[in-house]
C-alpha positions as CSV (number, residue, x, y, z in Angstrom):
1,X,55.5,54.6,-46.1
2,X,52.8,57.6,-46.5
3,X,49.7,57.1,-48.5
4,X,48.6,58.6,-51.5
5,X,45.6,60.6,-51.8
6,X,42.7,62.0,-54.6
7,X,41.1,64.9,-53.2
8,X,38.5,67.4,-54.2
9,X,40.0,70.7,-53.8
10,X,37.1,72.4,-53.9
11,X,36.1,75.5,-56.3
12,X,38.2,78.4,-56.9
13,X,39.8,80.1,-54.8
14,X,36.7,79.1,-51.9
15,X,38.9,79.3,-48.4
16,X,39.5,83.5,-49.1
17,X,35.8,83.6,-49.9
18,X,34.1,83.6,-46.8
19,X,30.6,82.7,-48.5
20,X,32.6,79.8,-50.3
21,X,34.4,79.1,-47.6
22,X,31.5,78.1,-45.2
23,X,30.1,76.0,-48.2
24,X,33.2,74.0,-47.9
25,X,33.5,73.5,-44.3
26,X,33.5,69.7,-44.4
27,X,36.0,69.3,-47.7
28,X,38.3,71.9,-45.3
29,X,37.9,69.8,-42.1
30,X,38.9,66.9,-44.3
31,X,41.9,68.2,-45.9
32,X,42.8,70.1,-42.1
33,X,43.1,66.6,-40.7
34,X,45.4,65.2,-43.5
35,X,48.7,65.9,-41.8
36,X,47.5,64.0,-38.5
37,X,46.6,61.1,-40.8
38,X,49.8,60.4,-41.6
39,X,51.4,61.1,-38.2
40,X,54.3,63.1,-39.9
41,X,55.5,65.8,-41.5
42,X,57.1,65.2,-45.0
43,X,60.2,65.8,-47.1
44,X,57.4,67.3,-49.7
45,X,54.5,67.0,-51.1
46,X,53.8,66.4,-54.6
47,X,50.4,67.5,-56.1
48,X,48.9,66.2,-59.2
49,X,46.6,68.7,-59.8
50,X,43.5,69.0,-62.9
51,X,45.0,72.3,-63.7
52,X,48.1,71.6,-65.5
53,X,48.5,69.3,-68.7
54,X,51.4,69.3,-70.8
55,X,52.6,66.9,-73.8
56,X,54.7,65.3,-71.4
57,X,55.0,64.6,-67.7
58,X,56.1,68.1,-66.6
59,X,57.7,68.8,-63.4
60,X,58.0,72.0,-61.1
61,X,61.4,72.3,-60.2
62,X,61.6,76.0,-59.1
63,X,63.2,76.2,-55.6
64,X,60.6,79.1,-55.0
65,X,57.3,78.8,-56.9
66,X,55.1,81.5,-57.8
67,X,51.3,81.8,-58.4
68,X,49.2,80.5,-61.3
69,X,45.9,82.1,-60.7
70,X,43.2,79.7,-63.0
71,X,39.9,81.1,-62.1
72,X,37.9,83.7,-63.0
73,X,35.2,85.6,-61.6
74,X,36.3,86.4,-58.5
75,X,37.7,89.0,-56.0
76,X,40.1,91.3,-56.9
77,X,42.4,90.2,-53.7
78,X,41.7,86.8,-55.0
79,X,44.5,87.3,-57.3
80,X,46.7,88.9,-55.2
81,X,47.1,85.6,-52.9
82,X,50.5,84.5,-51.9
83,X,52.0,80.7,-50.7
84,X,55.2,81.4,-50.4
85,X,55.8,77.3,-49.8
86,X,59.6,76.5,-50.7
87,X,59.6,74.0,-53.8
88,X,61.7,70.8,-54.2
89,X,64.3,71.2,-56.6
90,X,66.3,67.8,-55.5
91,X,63.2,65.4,-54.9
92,X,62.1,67.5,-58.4
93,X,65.3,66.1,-59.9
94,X,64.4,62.4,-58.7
95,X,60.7,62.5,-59.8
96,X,62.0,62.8,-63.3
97,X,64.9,59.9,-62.8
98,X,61.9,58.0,-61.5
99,X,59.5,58.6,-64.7
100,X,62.1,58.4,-67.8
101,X,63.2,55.1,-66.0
102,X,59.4,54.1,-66.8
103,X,60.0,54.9,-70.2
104,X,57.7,57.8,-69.7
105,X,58.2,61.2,-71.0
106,X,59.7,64.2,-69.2
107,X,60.3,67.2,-68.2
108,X,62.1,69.8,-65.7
109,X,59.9,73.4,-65.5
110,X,61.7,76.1,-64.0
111,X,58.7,78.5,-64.5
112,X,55.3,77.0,-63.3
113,X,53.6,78.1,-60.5
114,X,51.3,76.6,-57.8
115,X,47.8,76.7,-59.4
116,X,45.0,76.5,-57.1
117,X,44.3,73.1,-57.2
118,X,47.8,72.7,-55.3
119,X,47.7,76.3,-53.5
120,X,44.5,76.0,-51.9
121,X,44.7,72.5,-50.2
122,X,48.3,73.5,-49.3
123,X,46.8,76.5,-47.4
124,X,44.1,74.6,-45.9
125,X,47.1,71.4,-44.7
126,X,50.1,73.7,-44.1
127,X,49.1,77.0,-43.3
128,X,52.2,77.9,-42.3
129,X,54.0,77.6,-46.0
130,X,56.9,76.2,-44.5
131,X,57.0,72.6,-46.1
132,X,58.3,72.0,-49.8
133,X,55.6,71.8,-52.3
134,X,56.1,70.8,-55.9
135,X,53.5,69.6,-58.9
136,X,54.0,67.6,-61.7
137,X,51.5,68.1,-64.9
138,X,48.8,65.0,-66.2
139,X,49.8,64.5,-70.0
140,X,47.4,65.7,-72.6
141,X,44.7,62.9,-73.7
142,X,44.4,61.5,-69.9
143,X,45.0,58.0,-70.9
144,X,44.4,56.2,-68.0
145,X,47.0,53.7,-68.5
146,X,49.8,55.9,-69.0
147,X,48.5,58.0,-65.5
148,X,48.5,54.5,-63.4
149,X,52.1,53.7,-65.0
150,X,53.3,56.9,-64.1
151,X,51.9,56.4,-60.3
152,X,53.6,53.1,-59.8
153,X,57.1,54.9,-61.0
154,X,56.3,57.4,-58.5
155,X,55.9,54.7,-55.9
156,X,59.3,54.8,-54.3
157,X,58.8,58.1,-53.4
158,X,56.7,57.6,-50.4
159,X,59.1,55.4,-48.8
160,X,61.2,58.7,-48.8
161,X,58.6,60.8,-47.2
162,X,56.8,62.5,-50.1
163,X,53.2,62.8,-49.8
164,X,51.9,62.0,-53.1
165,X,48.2,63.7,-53.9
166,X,45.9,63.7,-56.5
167,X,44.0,67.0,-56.9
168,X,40.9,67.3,-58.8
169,X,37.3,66.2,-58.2
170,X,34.9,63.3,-58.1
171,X,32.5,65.6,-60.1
172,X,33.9,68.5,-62.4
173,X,30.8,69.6,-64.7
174,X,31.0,73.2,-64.6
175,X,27.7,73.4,-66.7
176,X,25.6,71.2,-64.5
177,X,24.8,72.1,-61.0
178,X,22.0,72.2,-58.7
179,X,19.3,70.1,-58.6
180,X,20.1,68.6,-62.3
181,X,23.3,67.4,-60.6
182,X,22.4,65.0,-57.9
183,X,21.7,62.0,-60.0
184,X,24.3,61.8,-62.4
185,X,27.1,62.5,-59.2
186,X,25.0,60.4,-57.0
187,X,25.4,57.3,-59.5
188,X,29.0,58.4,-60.5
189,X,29.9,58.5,-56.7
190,X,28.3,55.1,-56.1
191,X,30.6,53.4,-58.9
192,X,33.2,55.5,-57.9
193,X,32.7,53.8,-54.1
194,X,32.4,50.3,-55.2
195,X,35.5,50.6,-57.5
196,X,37.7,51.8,-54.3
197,X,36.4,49.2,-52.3
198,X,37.4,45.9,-55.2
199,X,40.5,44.3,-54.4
200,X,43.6,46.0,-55.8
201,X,43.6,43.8,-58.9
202,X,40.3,44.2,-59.6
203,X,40.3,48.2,-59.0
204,X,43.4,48.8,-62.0
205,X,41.4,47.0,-64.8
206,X,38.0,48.7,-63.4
207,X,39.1,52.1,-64.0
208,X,40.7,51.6,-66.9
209,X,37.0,51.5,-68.3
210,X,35.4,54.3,-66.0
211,X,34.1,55.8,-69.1
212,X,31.4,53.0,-68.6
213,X,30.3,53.8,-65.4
214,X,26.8,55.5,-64.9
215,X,26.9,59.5,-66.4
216,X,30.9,59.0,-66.8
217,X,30.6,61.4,-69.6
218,X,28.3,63.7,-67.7
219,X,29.8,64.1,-65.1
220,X,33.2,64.6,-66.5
221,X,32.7,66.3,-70.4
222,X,37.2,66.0,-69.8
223,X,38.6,64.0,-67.5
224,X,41.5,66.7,-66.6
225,X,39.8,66.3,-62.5
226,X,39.2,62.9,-62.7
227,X,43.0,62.1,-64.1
228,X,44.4,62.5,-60.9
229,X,42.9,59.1,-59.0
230,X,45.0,57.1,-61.8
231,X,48.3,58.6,-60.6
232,X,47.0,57.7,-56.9
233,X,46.0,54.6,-57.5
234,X,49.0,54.0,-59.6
235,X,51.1,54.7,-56.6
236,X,49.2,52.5,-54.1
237,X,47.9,49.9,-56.5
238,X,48.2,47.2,-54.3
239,X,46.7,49.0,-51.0
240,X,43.2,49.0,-49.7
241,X,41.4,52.7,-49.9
242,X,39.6,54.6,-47.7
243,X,37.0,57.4,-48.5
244,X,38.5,60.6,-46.2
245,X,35.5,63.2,-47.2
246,X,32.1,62.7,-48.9
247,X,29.7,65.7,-49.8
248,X,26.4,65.5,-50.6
249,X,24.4,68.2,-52.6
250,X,27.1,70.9,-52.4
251,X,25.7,73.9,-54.7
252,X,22.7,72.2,-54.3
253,X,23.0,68.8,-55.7
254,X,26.2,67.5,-56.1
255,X,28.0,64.5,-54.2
256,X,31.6,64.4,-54.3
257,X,34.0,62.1,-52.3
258,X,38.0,62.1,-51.8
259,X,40.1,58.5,-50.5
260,X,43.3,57.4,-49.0
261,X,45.1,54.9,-50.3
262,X,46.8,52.7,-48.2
263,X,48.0,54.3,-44.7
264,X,46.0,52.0,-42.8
């Protein structure tokens, strides 16, 4: 049984920036040592990643994906970058038996691309490009409830070797960084510690209200980066978590964190 994961992937396109890059040395080393956490390679991997919303619960289910380049602002070969990973047309086809049995709404996409909250940890796991990759969208509004159902449906999955990650970040307020940064993240990171250390029962109904917890709204004006720990939890909701990376004052003041969930 693999474990599920919520992960920062970082910003932009940051491991073809060399600048960026060394920024996020430890988030790389993190993400680097993911495949030797689990011990073994698997049938795919399925990213949940802050970039893509749709109405519904969309699913990549192009045998080869192309790129979605979402960022701005940076290099010119930036958006030339190519992961030729193979995508998962059958396990694709299973995610969205899996889902419309939990009365949740679906869809097949032929067309979407990796986007670089899926690309760029891919790069940084698999370098090689040579094990199947697929997404699958957050629906629009974020509710958590719906996100945590849609994990548990996702469940059986890992029993049939697809690593199931949550791609976003602990902290996604593109308007606040630096110094203004650190207390909001450093109280959100707290809360966000304490919630992945309650017992599994206790963790569901707790994040179900993480709009209470200390600068929720500050530190995430939308949710789209934050939506991905309820499909993670969602499919390891009764597994303990452990906190895999933790950052403190990246661009000078924010702390982020990503976890494992269950794996132990």
């Amino acid at each position: 049984m693999l474990p599920t994961y919520f992960i920062s992937h970082g910003g932009g396109p940051w491991p073809w920036v060399p600048a960026w890059r060394s920024q996020f040395r430890n988030l790389e080393a993190s993400l680097a040592h993911i495949p030797h956490e689990i011990g073994a390679k698997p049938s795919a991997v399925l990213f949940v990643s802050g970039h893509w919303e749709e109405a519904e619960f969309a699913i990549m289910s192009a045998g080869r994906p192309g790129m979605v380049y979402d960022y701005h602002g940076f290099p010119a070969e930036t958006y030339r970058i190519a992961y030729p990973a193979p995508g998962a047309p059958e396990i694709a086809a299973r995610t969205g038996d899996l889902i419309r049995q939990a009365g949740l709404p679906t869809r097949l996409d032929e067309k979407r691309g990796f986007d670089h909250g899926a690309f760029v940890p891919l790069f940084v796991m698999y370098p090689e490009a040579e094990t199947p990759a697929f997404q699958l969208s957050l629906q629009s509004g974020y509710d958590p409830l719906k996100h945590i159902e849609l994990g548990r449906a996702l469940a059986p999955l890992r029993a049939e070797g697809v690593l199931i990650i949550g791609s976003g970040l602990s902290y996604h307020n593109l308007n606040l960084f630096g110094p203004g940064a650190r207390a909001p993240s450093e109280a959100f990171d707290h809360w966000l510690a304490d919630l992945m250390a309650n017992p599994p029962d206790r963790r569901t109904s707790a994040v179900l209200g993480w709009e209470t917890a200390p600068f929720a709204r500050v530190c995430h004006p939308r949710e789209d980066h934050l939506a991905p720990l309820f499909v993670a939890l969602g499919a390891a909701e009764n597994e303990g978590a452990t906190r895999v990376y933790h950052e403190e004052r990246l661009f000078g003041g924010v702390t982020v964190s990503s976890y494992r969930l269950g794996g132990d």
